[in-house]
ChimeraX commands (.cxc) that place a marker at each C-alpha (Angstrom):
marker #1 position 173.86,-6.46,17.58 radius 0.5
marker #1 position 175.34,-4.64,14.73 radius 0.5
marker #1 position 175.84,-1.17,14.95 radius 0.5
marker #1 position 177.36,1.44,12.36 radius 0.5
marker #1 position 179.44,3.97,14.59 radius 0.5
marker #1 position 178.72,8.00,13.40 radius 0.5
marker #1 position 182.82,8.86,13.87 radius 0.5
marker #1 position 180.76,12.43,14.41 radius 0.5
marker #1 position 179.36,11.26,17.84 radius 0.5
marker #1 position 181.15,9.29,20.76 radius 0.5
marker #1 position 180.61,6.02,20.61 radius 0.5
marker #1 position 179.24,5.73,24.32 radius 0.5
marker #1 position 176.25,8.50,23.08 radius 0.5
marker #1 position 175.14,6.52,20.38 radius 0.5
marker #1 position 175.19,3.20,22.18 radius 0.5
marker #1 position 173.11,5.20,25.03 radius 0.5
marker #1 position 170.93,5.95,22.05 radius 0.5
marker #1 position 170.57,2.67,20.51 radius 0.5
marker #1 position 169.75,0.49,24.29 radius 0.5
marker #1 position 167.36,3.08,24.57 radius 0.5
marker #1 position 165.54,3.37,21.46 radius 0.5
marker #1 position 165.99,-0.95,22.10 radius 0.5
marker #1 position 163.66,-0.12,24.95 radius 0.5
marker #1 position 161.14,2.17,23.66 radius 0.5
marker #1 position 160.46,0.01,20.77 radius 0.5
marker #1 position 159.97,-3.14,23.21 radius 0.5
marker #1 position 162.77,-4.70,21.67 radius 0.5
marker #1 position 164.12,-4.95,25.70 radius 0.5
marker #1 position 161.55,-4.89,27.90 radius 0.5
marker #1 position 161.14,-3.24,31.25 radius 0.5
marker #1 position 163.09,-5.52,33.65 radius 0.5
marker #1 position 165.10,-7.81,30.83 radius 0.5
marker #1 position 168.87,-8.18,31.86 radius 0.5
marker #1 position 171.15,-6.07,29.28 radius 0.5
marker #1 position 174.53,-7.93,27.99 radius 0.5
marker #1 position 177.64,-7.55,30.25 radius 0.5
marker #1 position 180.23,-4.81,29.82 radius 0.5
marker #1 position 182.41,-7.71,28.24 radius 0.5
marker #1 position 179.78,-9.24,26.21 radius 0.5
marker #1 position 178.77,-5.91,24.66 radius 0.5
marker #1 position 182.21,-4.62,24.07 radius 0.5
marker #1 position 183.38,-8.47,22.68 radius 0.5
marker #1 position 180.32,-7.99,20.09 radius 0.5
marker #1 position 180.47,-4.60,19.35 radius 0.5
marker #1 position 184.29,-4.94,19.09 radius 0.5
marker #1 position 184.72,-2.04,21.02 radius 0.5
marker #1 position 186.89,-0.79,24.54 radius 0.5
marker #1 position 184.88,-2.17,27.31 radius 0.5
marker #1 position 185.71,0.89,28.82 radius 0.5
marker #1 position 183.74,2.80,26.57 radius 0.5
marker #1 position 180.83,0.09,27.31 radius 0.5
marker #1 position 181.12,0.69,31.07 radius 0.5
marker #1 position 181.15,4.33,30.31 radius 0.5
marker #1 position 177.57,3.75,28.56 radius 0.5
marker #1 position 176.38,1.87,31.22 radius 0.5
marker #1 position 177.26,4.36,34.00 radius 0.5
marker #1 position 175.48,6.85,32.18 radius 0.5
marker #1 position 172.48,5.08,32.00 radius 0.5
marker #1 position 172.47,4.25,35.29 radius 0.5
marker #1 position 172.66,7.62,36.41 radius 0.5
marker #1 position 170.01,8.38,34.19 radius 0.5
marker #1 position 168.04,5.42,35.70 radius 0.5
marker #1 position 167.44,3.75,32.86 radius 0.5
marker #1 position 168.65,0.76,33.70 radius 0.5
marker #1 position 169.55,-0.39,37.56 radius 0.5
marker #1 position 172.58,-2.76,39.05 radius 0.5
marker #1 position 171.51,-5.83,40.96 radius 0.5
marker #1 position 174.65,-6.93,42.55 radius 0.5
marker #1 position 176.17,-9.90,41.81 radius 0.5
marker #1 position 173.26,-9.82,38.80 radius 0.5
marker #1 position 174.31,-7.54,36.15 radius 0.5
marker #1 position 172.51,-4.72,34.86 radius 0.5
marker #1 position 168.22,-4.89,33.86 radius 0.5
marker #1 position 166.22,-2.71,32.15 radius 0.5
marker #1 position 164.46,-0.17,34.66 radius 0.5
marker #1 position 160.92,-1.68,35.47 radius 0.5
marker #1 position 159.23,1.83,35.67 radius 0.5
marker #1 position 157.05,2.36,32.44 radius 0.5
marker #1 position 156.95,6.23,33.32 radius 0.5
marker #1 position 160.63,6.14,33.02 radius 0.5
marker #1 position 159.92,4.70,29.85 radius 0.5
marker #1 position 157.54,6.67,28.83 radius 0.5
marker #1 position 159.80,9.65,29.83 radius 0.5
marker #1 position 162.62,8.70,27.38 radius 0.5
marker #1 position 160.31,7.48,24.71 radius 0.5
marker #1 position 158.49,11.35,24.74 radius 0.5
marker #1 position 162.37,12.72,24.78 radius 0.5
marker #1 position 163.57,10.92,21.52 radius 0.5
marker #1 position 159.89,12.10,19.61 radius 0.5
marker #1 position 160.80,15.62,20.97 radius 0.5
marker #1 position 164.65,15.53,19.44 radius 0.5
marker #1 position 163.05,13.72,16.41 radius 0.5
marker #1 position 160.67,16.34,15.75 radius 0.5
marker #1 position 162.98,18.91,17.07 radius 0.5
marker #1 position 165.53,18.12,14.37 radius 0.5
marker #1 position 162.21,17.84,11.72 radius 0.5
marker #1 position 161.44,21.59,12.39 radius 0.5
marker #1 position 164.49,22.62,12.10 radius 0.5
marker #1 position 164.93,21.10,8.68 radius 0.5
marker #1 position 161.71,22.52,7.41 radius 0.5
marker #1 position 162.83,25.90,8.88 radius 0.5
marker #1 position 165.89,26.03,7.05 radius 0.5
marker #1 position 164.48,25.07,3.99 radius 0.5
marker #1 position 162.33,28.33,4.47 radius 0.5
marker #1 position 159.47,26.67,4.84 radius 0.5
marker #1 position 156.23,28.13,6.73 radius 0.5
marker #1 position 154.64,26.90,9.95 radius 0.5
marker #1 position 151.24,26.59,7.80 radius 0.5
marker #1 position 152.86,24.43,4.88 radius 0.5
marker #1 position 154.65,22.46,7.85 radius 0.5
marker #1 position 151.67,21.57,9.24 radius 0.5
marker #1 position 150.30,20.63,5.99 radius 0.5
marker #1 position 152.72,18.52,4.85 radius 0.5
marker #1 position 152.63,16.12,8.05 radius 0.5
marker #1 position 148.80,15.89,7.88 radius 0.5
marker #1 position 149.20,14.89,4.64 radius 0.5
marker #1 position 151.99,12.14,4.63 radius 0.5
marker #1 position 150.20,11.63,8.09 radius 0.5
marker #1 position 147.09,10.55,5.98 radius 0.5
marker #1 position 149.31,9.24,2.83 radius 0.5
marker #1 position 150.52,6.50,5.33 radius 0.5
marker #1 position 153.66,7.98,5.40 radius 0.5
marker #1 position 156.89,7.62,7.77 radius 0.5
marker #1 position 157.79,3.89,7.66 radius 0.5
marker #1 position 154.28,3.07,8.86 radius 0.5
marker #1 position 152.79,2.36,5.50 radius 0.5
marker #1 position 150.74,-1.15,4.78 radius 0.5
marker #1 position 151.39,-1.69,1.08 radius 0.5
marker link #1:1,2 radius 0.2
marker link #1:2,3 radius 0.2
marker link #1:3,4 radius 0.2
marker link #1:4,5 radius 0.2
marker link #1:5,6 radius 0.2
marker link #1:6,7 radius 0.2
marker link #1:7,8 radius 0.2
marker link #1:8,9 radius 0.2
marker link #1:9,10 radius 0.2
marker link #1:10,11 radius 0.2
marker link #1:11,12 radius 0.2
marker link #1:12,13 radius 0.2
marker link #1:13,14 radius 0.2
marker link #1:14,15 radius 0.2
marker link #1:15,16 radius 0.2
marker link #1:16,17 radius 0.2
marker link #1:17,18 radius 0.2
marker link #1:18,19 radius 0.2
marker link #1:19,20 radius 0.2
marker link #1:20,21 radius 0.2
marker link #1:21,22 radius 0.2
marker link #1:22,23 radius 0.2
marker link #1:23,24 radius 0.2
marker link #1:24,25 radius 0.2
marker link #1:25,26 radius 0.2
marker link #1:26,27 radius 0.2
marker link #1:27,28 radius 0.2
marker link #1:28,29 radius 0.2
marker link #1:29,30 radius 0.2
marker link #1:30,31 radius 0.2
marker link #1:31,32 radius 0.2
marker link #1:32,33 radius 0.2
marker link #1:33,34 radius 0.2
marker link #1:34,35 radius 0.2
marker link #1:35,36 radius 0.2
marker link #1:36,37 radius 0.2
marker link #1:37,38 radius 0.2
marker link #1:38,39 radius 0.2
marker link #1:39,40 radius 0.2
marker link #1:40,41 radius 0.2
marker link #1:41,42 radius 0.2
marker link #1:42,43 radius 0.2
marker link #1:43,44 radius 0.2
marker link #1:44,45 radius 0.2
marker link #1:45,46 radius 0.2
marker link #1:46,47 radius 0.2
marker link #1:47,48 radius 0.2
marker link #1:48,49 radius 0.2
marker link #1:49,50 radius 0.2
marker link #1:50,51 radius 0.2
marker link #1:51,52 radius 0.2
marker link #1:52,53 radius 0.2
marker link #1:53,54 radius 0.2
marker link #1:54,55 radius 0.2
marker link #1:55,56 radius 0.2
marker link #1:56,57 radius 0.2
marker link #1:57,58 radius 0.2
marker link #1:58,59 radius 0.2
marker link #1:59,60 radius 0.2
marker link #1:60,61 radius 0.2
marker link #1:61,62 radius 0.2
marker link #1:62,63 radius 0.2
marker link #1:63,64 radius 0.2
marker link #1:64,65 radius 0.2
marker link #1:65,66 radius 0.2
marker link #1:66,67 radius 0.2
marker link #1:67,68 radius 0.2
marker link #1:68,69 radius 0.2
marker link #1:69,70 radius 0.2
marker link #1:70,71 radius 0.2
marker link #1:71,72 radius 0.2
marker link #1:72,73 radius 0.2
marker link #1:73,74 radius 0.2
marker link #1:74,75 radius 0.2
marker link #1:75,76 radius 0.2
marker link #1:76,77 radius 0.2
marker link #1:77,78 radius 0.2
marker link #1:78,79 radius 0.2
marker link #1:79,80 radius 0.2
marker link #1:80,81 radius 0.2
marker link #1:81,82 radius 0.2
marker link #1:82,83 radius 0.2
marker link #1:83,84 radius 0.2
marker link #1:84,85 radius 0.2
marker link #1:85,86 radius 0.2
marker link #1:86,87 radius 0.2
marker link #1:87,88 radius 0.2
marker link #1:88,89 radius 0.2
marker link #1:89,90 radius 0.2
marker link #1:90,91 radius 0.2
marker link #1:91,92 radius 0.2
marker link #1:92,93 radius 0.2
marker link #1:93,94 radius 0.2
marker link #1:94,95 radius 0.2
marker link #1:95,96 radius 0.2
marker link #1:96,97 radius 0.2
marker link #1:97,98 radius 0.2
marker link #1:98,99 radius 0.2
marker link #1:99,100 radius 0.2
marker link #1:100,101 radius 0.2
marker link #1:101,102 radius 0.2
marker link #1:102,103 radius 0.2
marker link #1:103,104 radius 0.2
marker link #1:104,105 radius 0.2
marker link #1:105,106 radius 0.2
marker link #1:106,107 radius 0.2
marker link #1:107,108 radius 0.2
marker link #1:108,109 radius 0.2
marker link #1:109,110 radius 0.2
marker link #1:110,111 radius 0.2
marker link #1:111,112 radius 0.2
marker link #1:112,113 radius 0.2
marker link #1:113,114 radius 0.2
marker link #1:114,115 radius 0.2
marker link #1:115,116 radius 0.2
marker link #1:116,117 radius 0.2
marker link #1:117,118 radius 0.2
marker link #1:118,119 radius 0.2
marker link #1:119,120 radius 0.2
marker link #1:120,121 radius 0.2
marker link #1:121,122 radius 0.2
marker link #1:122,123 radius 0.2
marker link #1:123,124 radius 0.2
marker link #1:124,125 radius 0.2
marker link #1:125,126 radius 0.2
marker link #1:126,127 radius 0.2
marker link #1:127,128 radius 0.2
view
C-alpha cells in the first residue's frame, strides 16, 4: 500500500478513507482479514498508534469487526457496505456542487453539464 498523506487531514481520517473506499471498490471484500496494527503502521511507516486509532474508529463505525485472537475482517454486511459506499457518492457529489456553485454556475447548466460528460463517457469511465 502506498499512500500520499494530505498534511491538511489527520492521518487516521484519510487511512479511514482509503480501507474504506478499499472496500467499496471490492478491492477488500466483505469478510477479508485487514493487515495488523503493526503490519499497517511497518508499511505505511507510520505510529502504530495512529493505525490503532484508525482501526478503533472503524470499529465503532462497524466497518470492520474484531475476532479475538483473529485480527480484524472486513464487516460481512453488504448493507453496511452499501451504506458507506452511498456516503462517499454523497460527499463526492457534495463537494461537486459546491464547486459548480462557487463558480456561479446554475442548477440548469449543472445538470447539463453531467448529462453531457455523463453521455461523453466522461469521469474515468471512458473506453477509448
Amino acid at each position: 500500500m502506498t499512500m500520499e498523506f494530505d498534511n491538511n487531514l489527520p492521518i487516521y481520517l484519510q487511512i479511514m478513507q482509503y480501507i474504506k473506499k478499499q472496500i467499496v471498490t471490492g478491492t477488500l471484500q466483505a469478510g477479508d482479514k485487514i493487515p495488523s496494527v503493526r503490519e499497517l503502521a511497518a508499511e505505511l511507516q507510520i505510529n502504530p498508534n495512529t493505525v490503532q486509532r484508525t482501526f478503533q474508529e472503524l470499529e465503532r463505525e462497524e466497518v470492520v469487526e474484531t475476532k479475538r485472537g483473529l485480527g480484524r475482517y472486513v464487516t460481512s454486511e453488504e448493507r453496511k457496505i452499501m451504506t458507506i459506499k452511498k456516503e462517499m457518492a454523497s460527499e463526492l457529489l457534495e463537494r461537486f456542487l459546491t464547486g459548480m456553485q462557487e463558480l456561479g454556475i446554475e442548477e440548469q447548466d449543472i445538470l447539463s453539464i453531467v448529462a453531457d460528460a455523463v453521455a461523453e463517457g466522461k469521469g474515468g469511465t471512458t473506453h477509448e
